[in-house]
C-alpha distance (Angstrom), angle and dihedral (degrees) to the residues before:
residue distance angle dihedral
X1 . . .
X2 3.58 . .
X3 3.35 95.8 .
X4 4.22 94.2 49.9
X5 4.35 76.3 50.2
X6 3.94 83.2 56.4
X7 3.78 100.7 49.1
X8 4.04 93.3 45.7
X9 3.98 83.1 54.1
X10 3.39 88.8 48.6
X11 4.12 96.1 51.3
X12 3.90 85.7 44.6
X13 4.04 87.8 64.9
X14 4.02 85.8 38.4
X15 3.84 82.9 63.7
X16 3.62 104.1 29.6
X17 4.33 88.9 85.7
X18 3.97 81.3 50.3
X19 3.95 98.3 46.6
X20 4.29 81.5 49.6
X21 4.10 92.2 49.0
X22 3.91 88.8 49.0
X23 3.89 96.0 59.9
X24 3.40 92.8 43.3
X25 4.33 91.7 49.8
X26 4.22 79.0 47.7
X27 3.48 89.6 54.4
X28 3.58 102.7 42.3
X29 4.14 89.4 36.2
X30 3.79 86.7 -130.2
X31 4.00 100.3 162.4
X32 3.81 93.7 178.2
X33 3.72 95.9 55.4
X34 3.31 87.7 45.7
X35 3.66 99.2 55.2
X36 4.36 90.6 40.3
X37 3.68 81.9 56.9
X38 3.84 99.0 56.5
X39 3.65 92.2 39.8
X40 3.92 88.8 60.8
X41 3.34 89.3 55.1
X42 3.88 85.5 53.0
X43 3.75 92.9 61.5
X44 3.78 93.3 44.2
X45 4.30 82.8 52.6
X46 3.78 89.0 53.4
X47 3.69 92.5 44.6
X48 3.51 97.6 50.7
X49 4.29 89.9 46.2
X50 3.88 88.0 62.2
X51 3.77 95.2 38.2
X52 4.11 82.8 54.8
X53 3.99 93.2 38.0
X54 3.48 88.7 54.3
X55 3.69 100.5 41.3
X56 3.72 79.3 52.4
X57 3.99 99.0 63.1
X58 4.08 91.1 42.4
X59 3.40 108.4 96.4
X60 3.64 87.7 -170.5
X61 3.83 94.6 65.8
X62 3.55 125.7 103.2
X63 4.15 114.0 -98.2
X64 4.55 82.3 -129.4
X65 3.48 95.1 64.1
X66 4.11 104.4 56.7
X67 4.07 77.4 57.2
X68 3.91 91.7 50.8
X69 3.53 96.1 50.8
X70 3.87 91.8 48.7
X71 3.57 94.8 50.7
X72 3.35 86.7 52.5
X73 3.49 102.5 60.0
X74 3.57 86.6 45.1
X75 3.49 96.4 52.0
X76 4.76 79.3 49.9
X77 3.52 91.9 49.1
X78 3.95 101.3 44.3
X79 4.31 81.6 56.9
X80 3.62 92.0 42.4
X81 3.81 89.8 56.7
X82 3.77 80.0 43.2
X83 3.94 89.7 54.7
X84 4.13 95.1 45.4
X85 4.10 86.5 56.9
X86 3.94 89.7 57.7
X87 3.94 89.2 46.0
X88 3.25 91.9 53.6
X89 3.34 102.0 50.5
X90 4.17 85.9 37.0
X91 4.14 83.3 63.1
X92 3.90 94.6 39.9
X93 4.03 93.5 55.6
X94 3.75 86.2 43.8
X95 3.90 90.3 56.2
X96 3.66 94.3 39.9
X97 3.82 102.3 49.0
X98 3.82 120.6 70.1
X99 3.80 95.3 -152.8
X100 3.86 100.0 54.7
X101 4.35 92.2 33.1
X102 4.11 90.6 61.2
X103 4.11 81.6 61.2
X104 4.10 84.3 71.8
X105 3.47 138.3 53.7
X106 4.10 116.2 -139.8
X107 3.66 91.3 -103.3
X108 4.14 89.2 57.8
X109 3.89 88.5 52.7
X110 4.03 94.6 47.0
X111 3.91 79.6 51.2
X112 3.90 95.7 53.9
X113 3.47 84.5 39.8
X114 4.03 88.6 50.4
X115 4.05 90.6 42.7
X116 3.84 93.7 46.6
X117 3.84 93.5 56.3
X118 3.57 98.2 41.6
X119 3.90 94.2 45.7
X120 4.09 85.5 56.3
X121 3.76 87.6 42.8
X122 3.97 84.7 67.1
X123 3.56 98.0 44.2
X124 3.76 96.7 57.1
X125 4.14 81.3 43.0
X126 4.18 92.1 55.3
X127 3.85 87.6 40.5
X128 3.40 95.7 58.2
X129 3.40 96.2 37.3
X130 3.69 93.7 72.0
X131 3.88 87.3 66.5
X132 3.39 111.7 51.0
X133 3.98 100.2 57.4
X134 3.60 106.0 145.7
X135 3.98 130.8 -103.0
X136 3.78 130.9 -172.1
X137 3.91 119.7 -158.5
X138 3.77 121.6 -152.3
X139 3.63 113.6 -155.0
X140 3.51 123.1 -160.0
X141 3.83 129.9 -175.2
X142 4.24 118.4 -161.2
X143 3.30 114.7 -170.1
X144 3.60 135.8 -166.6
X145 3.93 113.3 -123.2
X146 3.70 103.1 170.1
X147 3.94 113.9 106.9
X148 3.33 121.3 -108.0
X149 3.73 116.8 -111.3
X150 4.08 113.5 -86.6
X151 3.90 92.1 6.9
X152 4.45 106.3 128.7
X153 3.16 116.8 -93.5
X154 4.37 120.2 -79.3
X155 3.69 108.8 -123.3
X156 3.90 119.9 -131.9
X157 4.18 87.1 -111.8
X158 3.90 94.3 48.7
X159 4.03 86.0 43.1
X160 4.31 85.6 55.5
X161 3.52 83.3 51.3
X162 3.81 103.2 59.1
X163 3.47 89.5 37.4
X164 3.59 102.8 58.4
X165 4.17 84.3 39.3
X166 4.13 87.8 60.9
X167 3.98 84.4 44.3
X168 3.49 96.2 59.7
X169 4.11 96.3 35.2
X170 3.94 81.0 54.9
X171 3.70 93.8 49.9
X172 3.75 90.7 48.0
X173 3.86 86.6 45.0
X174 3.90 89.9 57.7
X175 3.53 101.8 40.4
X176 3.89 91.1 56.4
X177 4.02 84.3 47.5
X178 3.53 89.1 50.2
X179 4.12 90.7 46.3
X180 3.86 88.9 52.9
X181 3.33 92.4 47.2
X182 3.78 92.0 60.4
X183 3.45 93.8 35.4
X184 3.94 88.3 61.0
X185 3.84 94.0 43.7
X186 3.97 92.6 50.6
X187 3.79 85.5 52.9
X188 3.61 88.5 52.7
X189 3.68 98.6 48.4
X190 3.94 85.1 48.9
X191 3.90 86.2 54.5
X192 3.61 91.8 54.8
X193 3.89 92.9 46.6
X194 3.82 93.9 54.0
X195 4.14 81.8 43.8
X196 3.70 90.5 65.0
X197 3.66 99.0 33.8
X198 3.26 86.5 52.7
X199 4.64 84.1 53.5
X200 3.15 85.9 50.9
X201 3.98 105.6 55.5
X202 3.62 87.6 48.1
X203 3.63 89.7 52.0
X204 3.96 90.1 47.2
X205 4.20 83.2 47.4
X206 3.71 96.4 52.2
X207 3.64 90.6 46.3
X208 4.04 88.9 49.8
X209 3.68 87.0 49.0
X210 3.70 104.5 47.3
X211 4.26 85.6 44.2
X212 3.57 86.9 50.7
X213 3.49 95.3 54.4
X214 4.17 95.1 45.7
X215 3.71 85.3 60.4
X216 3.35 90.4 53.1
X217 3.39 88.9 43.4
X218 4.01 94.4 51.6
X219 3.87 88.1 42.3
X220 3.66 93.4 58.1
X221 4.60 93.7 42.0
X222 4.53 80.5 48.1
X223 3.86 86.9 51.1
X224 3.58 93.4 46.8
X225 3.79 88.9 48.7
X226 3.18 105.7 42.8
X227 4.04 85.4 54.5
X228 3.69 95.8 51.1
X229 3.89 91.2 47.8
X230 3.89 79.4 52.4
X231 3.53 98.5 59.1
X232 4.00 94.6 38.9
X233 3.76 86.8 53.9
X234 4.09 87.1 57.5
X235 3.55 93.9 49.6
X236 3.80 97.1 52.3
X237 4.00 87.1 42.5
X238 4.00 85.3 51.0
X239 4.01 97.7 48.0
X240 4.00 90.6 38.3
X241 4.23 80.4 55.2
X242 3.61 93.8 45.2
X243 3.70 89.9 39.5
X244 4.08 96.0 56.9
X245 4.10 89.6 36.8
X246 4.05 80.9 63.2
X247 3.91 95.3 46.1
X248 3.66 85.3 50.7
X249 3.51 96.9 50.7
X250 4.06 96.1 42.6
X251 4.22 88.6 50.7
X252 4.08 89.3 48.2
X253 4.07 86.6 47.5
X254 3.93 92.2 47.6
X255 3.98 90.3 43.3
X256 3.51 93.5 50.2
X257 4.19 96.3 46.8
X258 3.69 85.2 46.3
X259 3.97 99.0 53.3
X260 3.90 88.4 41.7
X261 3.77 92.1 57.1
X262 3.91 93.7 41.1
X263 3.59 88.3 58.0
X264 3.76 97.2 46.2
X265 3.73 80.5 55.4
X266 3.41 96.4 56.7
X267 3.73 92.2 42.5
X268 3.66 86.7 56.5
């Protein structure tokens, strides 16, 4: 017990960094880092399910550390739930306040909206997970075949009997072992399938994410473009002005030295 108390204070300070990252994402409003940092803790979940699968199968493995695992991932899963709650309310403030919603277009919020749903999808997925491990039970029945004393005498033919009887109760016996056991490794093999689907939409998320954030990135270099083109635009439109105003003023100069002379002429 003390050592199961020692591994849950042990995941707390795994998560304390994460706890610290999610107040600041709140405060900043940062929906993307948000969601990055829960699907970390995803792949650490996963990680720590075959780490506790496999310590399962060893026989060799201490009975201590199937518990540690599983109090880690409860210990991941209780701050992942923690996580969701500030992304939530990271995509509510976003919808409710007029500065931070002109940021996104409507498809961007349908995507939060489409990332926020799936990411709690996979929570409830990893939490029930940790429940529905498989176990086989083998049944068997011993029974006591010697006569009791002053009972008659079993005949060879009633003897046949019984035995074929025990034969087929055995048979029946094994072939619902064998159905449980089959029954238990299907569930596995479905636990494994919703392990990697469960890869793979965080793989699909991060690559959402990190697209999301190019455009954003591109968005913001176009902006910046577009506003330097501006101001080189004004410039030229300023020394083309400036340029003409000087023309104007030469010609007028040259007119006027050029009527002053012809009458001086004429005078003369």
């Amino acid at each position: 017990m003390v050592t199961t108390s020692d591994e849950k204070s042990q995941g707390v300070q795994d998560v304390v960094p994460d706890a610290a990252l999610g107040k600041k994402n709140l405060h900043n409003l940062d929906f993307n880092a948000q969601a990055a940092l829960i699907l970390d803790q995803y792949a650490a979940i996963v990680a720590d399910m075959r780490e506790c699968d496999q310590v399962k199968h060893d026989k060799s493995a201490h009975p201590i550390a199937h518990i540690k695992l599983t109090s880690r991932i409860e210990v991941r899963i209780q701050q992942v739930r923690s996580d969701l709650d500030i992304l939530n309310t990271i995509y509510e403030r976003i919808k409710a306040s007029k500065r931070h919603r002109k940021k996104y277009t409507d498809e961007d919020l349908r995507k939060f909206e489409d990332t926020l749903r799936n990411l709690e999808e996979q929570c409830d997925m990893y939490d029930s997970g940790r429940y529905k491990r498989s176990t086989t039970v083998r049944r068997r029945i011993n029974l006591d075949l010697s006569a009791p004393e002053g009972s008659a005498t079993v005949t060879e033919e009633e003897q046949m009997k019984a035995q074929e009887s025990i034969h087929r109760w055995r048979q029946r016996d094994e072939e619902f072992d064998q159905q449980l056991q089959e029954i238990g490794e299907a569930v596995e093999r479905i636990g494994d399938v919703a392990v990697a689907i469960g890869e793979k939409a965080n793989e699909q998320a991060k690559k959402a994410i990190n697209t999301m954030e190019q455009v954003q990135n591109t968005t913001s270099d176009i902006s910046v473009v577009s506003q330097k083109i501006k101001t080189l635009l004004r410039t030229r439109l300023s020394i083309e002005f400036a340029f003409r105003i000087g023309l104007i003023l030469t010609f007028l100069t040259v007119l006027c030295v050029f009527v002053y002379a012809l009458l001086k002429f004429l005078k003369s």
